[in-house]
Backbone as a printed PyTorch tensor [residue, N CA C, xyz], in Angstrom:
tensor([[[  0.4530,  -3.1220,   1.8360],
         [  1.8050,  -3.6690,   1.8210],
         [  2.7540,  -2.6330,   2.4220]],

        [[  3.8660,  -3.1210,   3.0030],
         [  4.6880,  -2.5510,   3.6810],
         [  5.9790,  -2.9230,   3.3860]],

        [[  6.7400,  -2.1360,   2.4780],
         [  8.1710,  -2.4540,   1.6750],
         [  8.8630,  -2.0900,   2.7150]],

        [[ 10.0900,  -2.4040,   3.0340],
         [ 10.9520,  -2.0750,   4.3270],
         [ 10.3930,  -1.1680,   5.2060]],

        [[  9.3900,  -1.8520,   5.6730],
         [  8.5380,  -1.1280,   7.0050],
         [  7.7760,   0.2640,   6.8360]],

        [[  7.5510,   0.3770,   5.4010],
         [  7.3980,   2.3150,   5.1960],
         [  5.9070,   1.4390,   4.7080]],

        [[  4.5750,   2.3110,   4.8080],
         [  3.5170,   1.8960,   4.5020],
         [  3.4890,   2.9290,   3.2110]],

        [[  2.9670,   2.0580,   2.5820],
         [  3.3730,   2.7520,   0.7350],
         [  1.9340,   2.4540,   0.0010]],

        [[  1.1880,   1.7310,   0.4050],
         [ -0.3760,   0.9270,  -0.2860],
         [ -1.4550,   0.6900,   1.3040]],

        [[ -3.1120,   1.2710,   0.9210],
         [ -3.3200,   1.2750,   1.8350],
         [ -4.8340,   0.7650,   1.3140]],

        [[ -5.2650,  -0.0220,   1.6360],
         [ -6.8230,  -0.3800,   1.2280],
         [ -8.0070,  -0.5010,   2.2820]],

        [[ -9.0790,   0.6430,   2.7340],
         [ -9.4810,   1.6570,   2.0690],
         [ -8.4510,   2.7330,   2.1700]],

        [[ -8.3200,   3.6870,   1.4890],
         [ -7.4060,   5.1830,   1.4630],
         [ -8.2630,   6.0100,   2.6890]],

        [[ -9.9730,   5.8720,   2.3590],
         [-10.1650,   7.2040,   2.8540],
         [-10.7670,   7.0720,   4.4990]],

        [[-10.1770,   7.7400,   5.0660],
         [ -9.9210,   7.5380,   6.4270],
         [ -8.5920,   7.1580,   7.3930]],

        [[ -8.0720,   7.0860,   6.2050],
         [ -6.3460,   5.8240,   6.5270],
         [ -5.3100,   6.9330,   5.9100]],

        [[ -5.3490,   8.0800,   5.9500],
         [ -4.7320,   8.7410,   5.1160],
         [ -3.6340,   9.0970,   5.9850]],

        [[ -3.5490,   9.3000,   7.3090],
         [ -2.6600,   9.9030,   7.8640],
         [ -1.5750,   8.3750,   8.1550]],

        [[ -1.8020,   7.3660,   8.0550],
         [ -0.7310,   6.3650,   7.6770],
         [  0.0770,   6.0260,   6.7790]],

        [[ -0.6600,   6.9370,   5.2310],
         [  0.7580,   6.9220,   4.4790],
         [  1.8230,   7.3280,   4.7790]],

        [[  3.0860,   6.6270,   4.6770],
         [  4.2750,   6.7820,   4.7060],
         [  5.3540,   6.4550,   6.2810]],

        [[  4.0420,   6.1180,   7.0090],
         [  4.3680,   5.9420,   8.7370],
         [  5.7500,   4.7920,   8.3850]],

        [[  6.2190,   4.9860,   8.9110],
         [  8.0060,   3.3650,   8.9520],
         [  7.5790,   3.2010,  10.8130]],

        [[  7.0530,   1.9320,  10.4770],
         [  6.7760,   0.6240,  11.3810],
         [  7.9760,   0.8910,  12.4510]],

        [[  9.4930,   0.5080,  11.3190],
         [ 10.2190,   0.0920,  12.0180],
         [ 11.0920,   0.9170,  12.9330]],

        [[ 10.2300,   2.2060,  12.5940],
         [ 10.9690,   3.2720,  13.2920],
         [  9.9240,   4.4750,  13.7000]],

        [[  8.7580,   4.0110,  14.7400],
         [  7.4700,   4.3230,  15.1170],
         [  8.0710,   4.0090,  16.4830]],

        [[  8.0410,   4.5130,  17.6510],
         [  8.0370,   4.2970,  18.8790],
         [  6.2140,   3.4930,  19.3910]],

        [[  6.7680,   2.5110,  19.7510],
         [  5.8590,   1.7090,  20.0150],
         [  5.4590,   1.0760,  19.2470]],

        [[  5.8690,   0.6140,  18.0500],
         [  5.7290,  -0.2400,  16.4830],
         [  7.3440,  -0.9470,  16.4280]],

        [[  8.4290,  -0.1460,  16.7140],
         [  9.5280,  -1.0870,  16.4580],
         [  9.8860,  -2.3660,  17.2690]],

        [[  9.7770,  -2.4650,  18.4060],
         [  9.8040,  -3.7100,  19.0350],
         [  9.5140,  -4.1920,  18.6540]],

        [[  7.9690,  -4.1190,  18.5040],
         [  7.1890,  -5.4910,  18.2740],
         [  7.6650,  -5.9420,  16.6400]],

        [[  7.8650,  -4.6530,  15.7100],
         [  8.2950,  -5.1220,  14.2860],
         [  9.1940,  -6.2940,  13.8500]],

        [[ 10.3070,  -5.5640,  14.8910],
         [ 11.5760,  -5.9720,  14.8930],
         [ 11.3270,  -7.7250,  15.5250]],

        [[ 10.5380,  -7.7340,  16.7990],
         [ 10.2040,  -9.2380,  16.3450],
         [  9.2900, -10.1950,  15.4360]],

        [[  8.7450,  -9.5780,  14.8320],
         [  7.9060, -10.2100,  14.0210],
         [  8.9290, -10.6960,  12.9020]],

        [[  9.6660,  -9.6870,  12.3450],
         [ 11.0050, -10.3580,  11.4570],
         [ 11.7870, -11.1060,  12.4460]],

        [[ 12.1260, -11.2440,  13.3060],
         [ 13.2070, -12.6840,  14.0120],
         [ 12.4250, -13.5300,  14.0510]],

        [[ 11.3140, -13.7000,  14.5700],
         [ 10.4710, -14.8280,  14.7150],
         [  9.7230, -15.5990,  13.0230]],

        [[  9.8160, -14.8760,  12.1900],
         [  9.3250, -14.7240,  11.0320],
         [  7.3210, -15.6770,  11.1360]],

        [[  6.7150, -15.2990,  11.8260],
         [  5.8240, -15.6260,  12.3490],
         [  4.8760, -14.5370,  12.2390]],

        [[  3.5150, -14.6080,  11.5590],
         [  2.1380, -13.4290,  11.6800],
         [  2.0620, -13.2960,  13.5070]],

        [[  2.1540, -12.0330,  13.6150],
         [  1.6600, -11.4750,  14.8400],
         [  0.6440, -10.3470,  15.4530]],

        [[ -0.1150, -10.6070,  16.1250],
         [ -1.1730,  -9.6150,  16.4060],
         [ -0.5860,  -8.5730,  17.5530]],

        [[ -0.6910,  -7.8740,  17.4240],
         [ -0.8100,  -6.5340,  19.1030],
         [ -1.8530,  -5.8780,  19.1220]],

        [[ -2.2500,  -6.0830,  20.5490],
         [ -3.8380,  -5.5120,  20.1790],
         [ -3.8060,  -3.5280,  21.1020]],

        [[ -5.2000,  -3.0310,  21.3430],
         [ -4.8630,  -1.5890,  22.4070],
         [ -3.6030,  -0.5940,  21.3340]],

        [[ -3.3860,  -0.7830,  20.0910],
         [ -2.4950,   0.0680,  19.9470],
         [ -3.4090,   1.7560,  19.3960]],

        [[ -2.5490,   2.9730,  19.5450],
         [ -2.8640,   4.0480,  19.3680],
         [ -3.0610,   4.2160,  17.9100]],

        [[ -4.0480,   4.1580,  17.2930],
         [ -3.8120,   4.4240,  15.4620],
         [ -3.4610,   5.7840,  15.2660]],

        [[ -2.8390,   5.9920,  14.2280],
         [ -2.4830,   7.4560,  13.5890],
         [ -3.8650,   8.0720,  12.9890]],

        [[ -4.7850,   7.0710,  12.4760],
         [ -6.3860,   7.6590,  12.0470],
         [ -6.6780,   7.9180,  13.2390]],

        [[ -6.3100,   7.6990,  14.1700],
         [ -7.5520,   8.1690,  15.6790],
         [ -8.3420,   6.7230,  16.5650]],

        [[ -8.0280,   6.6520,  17.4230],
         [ -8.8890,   5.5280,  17.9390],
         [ -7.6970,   4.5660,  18.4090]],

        [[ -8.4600,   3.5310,  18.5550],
         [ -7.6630,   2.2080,  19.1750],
         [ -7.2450,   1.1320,  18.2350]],

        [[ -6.2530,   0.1960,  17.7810],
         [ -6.9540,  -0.5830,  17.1200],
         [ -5.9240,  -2.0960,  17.1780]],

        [[ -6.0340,  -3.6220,  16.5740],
         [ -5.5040,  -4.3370,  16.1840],
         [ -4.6360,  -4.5160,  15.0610]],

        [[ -3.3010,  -4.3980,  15.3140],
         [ -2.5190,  -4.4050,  14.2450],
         [ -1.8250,  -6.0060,  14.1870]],

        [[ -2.5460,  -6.7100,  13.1210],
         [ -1.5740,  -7.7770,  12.3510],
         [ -0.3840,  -7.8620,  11.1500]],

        [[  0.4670,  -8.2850,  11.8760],
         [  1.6580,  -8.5360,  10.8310],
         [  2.2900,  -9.2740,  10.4330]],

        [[  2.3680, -10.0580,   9.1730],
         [  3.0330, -11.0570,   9.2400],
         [  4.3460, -10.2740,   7.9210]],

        [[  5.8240, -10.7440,   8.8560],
         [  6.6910, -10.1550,   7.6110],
         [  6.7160, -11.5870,   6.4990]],

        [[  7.4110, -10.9960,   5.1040],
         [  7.3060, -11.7480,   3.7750],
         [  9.5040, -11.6270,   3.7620]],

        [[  9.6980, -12.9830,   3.1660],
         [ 10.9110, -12.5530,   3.0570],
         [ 10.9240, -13.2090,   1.3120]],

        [[ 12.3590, -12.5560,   0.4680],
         [ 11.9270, -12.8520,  -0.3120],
         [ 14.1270, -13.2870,  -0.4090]],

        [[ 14.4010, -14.4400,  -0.9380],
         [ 15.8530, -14.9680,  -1.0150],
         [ 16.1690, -15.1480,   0.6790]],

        [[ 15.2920, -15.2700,   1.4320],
         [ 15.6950, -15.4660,   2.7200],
         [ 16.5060, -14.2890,   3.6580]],

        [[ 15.7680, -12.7330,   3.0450],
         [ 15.9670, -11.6610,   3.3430],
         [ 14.3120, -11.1880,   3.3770]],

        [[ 14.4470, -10.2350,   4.8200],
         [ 13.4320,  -9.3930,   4.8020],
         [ 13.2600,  -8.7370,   4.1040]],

        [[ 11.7970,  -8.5180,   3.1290],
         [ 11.2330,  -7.7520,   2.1050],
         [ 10.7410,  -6.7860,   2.6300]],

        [[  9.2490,  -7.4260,   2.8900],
         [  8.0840,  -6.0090,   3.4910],
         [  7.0590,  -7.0710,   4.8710]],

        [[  6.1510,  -6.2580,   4.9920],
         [  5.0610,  -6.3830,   5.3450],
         [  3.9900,  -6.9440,   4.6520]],

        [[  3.0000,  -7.6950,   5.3730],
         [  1.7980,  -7.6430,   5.1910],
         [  0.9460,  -7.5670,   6.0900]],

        [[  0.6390,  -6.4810,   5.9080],
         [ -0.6480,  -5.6740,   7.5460],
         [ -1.5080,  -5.7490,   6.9130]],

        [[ -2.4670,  -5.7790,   8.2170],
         [ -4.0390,  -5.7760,   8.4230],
         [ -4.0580,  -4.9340,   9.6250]],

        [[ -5.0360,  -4.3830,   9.9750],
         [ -5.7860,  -3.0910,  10.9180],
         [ -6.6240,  -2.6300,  10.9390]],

        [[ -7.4940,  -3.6280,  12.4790],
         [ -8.4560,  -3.3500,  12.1580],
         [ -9.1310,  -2.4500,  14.0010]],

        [[ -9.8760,  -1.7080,  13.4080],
         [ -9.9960,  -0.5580,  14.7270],
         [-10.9690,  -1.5220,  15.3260]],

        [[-10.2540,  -0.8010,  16.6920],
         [-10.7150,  -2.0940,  17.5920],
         [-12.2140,  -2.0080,  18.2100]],

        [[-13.3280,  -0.4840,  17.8290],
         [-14.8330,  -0.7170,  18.3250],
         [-15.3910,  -0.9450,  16.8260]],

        [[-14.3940,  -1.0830,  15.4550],
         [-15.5550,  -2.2940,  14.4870],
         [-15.1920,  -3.7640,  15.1000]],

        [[-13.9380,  -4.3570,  15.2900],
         [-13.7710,  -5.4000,  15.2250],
         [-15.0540,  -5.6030,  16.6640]],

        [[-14.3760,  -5.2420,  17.6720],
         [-15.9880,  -5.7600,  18.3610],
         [-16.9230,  -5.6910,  18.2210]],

        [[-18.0130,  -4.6730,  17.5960],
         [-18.8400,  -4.7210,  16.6510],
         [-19.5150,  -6.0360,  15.9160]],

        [[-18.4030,  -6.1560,  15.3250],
         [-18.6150,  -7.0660,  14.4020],
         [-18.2220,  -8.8480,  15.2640]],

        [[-18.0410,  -9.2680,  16.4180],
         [-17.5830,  -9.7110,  16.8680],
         [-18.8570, -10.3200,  17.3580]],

        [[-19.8680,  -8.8570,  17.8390],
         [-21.1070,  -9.0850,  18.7980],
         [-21.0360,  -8.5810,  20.3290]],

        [[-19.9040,  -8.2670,  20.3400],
         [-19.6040,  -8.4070,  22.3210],
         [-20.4920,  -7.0970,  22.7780]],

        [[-21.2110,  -6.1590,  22.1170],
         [-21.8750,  -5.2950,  22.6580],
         [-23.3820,  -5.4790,  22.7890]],

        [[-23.4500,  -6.8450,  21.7820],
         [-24.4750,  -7.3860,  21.8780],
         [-25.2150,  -8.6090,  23.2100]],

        [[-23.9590,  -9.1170,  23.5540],
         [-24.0960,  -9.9670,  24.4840],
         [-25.1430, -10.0720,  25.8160]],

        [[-25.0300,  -8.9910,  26.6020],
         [-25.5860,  -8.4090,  27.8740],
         [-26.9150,  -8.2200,  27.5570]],

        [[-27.5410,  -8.3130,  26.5230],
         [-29.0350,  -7.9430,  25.6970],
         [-29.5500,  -9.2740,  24.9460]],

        [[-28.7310, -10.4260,  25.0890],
         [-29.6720, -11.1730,  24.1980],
         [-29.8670, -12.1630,  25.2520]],

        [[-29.5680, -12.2460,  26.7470],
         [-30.5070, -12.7650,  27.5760],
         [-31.7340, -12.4070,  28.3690]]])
């Protein structure tokens, strides 16, 4: 969860550690896209982004409003050589 854009809860911790406390909304190269995900109030994916753990990865966000005011976040992130992995695409070229 992500209370006014500050990442405060992180599930797993270990490996993800250098994202506590990152603010989304004030990350160069995270605020744009933040900042529309609250106007549009719509879950949004960006994919190729730089993680703070290291690597590449898919960041989903959908913001939560709560009285018809922006609350927080709810992210997902997932690095982008499990998600293909797990996808199969490295598998492809080998199972003909």
């Amino acid at each position: 969860m992500v209370p006014k854009g500050v990442i405060r809860q992180l599930y797993s911790m270990k490996g993800n550690e250098n994202a506590m406390g990152l603010n989304i909304l004030k990350t160069v190269g995270l605020r744009k896209e933040a900042l529309k995900y609250i106007d549009n109030r719509h879950m949004y994916f960006a994919d190729h982004l730089k993680l703070q753990q290291s690597g590449a990865g898919v960041f989903g966000c959908l913001p939560v409003f709560q009285d018809n005011e922006f609350w927080r976040f709810s992210v997902v992130i997932f690095k982008l050589e499990d998600l293909l992995k797990s996808l199969g695409t490295y598998t492809i070229g080998r199972s003909k």
